[in-house]
C-alpha positions, -999 to +999 in steps of 0.1 A: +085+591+490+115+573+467+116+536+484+110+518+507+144+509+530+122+483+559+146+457+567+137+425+585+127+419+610+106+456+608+109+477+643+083+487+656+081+523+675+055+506+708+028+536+709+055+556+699+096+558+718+079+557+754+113+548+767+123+584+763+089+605+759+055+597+773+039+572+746+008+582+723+024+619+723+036+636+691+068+640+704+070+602+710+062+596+677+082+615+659+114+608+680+105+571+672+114+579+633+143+598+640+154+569+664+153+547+629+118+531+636+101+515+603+067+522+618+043+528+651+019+515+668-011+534+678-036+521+701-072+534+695-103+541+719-131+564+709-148+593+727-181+604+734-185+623+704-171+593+679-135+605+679-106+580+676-079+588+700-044+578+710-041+561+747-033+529+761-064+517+775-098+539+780-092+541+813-068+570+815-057+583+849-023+568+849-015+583+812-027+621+822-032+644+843-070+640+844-068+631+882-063+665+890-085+685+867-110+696+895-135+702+868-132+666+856-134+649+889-172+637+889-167+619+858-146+591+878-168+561+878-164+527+880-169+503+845-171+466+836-142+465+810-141+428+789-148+415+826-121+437+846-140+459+870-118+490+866-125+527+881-112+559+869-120+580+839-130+572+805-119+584+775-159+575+763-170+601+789-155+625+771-157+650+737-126+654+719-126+688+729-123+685+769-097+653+764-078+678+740-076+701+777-054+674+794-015+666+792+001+632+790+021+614+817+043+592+818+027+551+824+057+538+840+071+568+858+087+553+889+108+526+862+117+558+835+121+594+853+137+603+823+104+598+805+086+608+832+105+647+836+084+654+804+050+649+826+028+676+816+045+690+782+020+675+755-012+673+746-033+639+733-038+631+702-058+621+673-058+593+651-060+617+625-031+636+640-011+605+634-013+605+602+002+636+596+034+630+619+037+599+597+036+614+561+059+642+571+089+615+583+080+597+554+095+625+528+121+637+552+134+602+553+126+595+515+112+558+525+077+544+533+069+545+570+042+526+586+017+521+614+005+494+630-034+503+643-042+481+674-081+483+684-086+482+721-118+466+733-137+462+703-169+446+716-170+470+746-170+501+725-196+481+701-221+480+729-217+520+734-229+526+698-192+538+691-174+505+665-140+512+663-141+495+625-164+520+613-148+549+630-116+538+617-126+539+578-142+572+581-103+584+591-086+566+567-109+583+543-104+613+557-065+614+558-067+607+523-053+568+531-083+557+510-092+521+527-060+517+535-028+504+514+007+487+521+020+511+550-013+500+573-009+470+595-041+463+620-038+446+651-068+433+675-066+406+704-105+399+695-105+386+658-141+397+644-130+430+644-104+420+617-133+404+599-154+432+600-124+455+582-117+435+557-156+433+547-153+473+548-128+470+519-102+481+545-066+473+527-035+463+550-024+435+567-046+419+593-028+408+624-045+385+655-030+393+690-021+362+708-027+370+747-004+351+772-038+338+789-074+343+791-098+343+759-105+366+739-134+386+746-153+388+715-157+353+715-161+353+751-190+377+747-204+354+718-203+322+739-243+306+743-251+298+777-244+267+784-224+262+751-188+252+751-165+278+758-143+305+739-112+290+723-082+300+746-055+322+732-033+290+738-051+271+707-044+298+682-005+291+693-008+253+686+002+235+649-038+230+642-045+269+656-020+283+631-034+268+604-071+272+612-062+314+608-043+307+573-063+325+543-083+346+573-055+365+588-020+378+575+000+371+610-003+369+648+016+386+670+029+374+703+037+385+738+076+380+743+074+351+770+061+329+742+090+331+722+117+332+749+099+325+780+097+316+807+060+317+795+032+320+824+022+290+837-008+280+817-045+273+829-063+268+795-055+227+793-046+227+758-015+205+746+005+213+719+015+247+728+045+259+707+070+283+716+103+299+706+112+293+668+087+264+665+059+286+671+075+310+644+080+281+621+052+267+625+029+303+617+057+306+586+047+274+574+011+281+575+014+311+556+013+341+588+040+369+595+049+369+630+056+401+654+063+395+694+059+424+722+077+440+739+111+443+736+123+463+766+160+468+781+153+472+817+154+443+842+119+447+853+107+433+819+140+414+810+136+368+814+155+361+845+189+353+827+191+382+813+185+409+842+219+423+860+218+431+899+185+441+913+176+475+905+141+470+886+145+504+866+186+495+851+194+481+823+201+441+820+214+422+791+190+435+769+214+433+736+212+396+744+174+391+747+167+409+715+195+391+697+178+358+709+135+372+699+155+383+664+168+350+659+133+329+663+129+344+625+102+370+635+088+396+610+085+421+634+092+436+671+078+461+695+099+480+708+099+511+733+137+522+724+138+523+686+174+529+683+179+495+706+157+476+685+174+487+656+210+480+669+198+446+677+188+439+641+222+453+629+241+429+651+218+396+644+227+403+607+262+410+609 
């Protein structure tokens, strides 16, 4: 590896280029590098056997083909996930080895059939898998690549015996990462977990997930009877919030609505709420990076202004939405087309 070429703000391959491939595959991964992406995010859940794998949530019959594996179907089961009854199947339920049996699908099939024709093609993967795919495009691309490590449901996987922290360091170990160094970014929506890394000597930047509502569930879980109740997401995006995670955290990251709205209406009471480039500001001032999810071109995610005609699954003004995230000052976005995302950046600096 010769240099390091990251520009700013850094794009961010969203579990992969899952506007082209089915996300958390290898071939998502890799076609996010080659589409000019300065790093990936992985989103990690365990299974049975202590294994860290690659999926969107746990719960995984909408991102493979486990629904009709006939010798899977009496594991479907119904869980208590962070307070969301959910049923389906479990990525916990499950050994590496019988998850390693199934083939990914597309999450958003009806909104991306191009995505979706590749249904079936690819296995799960690994954590440790990961790695790999990113030290290969690393030397083929002579710069530093990196990945950005979000841990799904901490405290739920704590009470199965399986801590995603723990499980984590082993890998980096493993992959010869050490504890971890400048191309390792973690990401949590419950912040203890990014306490507990950093007292396992796990190096990187530490980023706190700002959720659009709710609290988050680590706190929630830690909440006396009777006590007061778990800070809302909406204090850590006020003046005093920012500054109360200075020295503990490296950044926050933010859902999109926050920086260009409109944002959901809120329920949490608390005043002071900041949003757009004051938000940004404001974390800059206090010493925090700040990335925003997700930057997507078609009008089902797109703000209002920017969709055009009606179709859900086309394309609106998507040039114009990133142009207007990139120009808040952020320090990084989430993207699931890493060649939009980086023709975005190229036109905000021009």
């Amino acid at each position: 590896m010769e240099r390091d070429h990251a520009e700013h703000p850094l794009v961010i391959g969203h579990r992969g280029a899952p506007g082209y491939r089915p996300e958390h595959t290898r071939s998502s991964y890799e076609l996010a590098f080659a589409l000019g992406a300065d790093a990936v995010e992985p989103d990690l859940v365990a299974t049975r056997d202590g294994v860290i794998v690659l999926r969107h949530e746990n719960e995984i019959s909408g991102t493979t083909d486990v629904a009709t594996r006939a010798e899977f179907q009496s594991r479907r089961t119904t869980r208590v996930i962070d307070g969301v009854e959910l049923t389906g199947w479990f990525t916990e339920d499950f050994t590496w080895a019988e998850l390693a049996t199934l083939r990914a699908r597309e999450r958003l099939g009806p909104l991306r059939q191009a995505s979706a024709s590749f249904d079936g093609r690819y296995p799960l993967m690994r954590l440790r898998d990961l790695f790999e795919v990113i030290e290969r495009a690393s030397e083929e691309q002579g710069r530093m690549l990196r990945m950005v490590a979000e841990f799904k449901h901490v405290t739920y996987f704590d009470g199965l015996g399986l801590p995603l922290d723990e499980l984590f360091a082993a890998e980096l170990d493993a992959a010869g990462w050490g504890r971890g160094d400048e191309r390792l970014i973690m990401e949590a929506f419950e912040p203890t977990v990014l306490d507990r890394l950093r007292d396992l000597g796990v190096r990187g930047q530490r980023v706190f997930l700002i959720e659009g509502t709710g609290a988050p569930a680590d706190l929630v879980a830690a909440a006396a009877p009777g006590a007061e109740p778990a800070l809302p997401y909406d204090m850590f995006a006020t003046e005093a919030g920012l500054l109360g995670l200075a020295g503990r955290f490296d950044g926050v990251s933010v859902g999109k609505a926050r920086l260009v709205g409109p944002m959901p209406r809120r329920r949490s009471g608390v005043d002071g709420v900041l949003t757009g480039a004051e938000l940004v500001d404001a974390a800059h001032g206090a010493g925090l990076a700040v990335f925003t999810w997700t930057l997507r071109p078609e009008n089902r995610f797109l703000a209002p202004a920017s969709r055009r005609g009606s179709v859900r699954a086309a394309w609106g003004d998507w040039a114009g939405e990133f142009g207007d995230v990139i120009d808040t000052g952020v320090d990084g976005v989430f993207v699931d087309h890493p060649d939009l995302g980086v023709i975005a950046r190229e036109e905000s600096q021009a």
